[in-house]
N, C-alpha and C positions, 0 to 999 in steps of 0.2 A: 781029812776033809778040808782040813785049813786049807792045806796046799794047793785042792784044785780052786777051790774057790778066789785064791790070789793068782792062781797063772790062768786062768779064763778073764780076773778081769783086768789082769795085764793084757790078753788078747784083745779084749773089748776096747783097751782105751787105744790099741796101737791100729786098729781096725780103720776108724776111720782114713788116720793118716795115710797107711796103704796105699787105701783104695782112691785118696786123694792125687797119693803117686804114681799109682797105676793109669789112673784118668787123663795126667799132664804127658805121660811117655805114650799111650798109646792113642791121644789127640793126631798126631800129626798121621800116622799111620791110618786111621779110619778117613782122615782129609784126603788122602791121594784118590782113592777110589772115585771119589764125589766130585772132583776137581775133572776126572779125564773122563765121568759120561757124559759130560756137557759141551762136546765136541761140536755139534751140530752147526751153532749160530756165530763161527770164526769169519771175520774180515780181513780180506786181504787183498794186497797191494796190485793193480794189473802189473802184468811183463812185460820190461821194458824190450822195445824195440831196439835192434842191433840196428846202429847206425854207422857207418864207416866213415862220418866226419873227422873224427881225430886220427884217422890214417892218412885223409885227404889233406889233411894240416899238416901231419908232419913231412908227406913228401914235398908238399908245399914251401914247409919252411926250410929244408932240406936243400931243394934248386937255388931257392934265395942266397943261401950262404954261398953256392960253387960260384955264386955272378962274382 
C-alpha cells in the first residue's frame, strides 16, 4: 500500500507541470485555426495600372545615345 500511495503522489505532483507543458506546445496550434477564420475584414492595395512610360524612356534614351 506504501507503494501506490508514493507513485500516485508522484503522479499528483508531476501532473501539474504536464499539463503546464502540454498547454505551452499545443497554444500555438489552437491559434492557427482562430487566426484564418477572420478572413473577412482584409485591406488591400488597388492594382497598379500598366503603364508603358519606362519603355517610352528607354527607347528614348536609346535614340539619344546613336545622335
Amino acid at each position: 500500500m506504501n507503494r501506490i500511495a508514493a507513485t500516485t503522489t508522484k503522479i499528483l505532483r508531476l501532473l501539474p507541470r504536464a499539463t503546464l507543458i502540454l498547454m505551452l506546445l499545443a497554444a500555438p496550434v489552437l491559434a492557427v485555426p482562430m487566426m484564418r477564420a477572420d478572413t473577412g475584414h482584409r485591406i488591400e492595395a488597388p492594382a497598379n495600372k500598366n503603364r508603358s512610360v519606362g519603355f517610352v524612356l528607354l527607347v528614348s534614351l536609346q535614340r539619344g545615345q546613336a545622335l
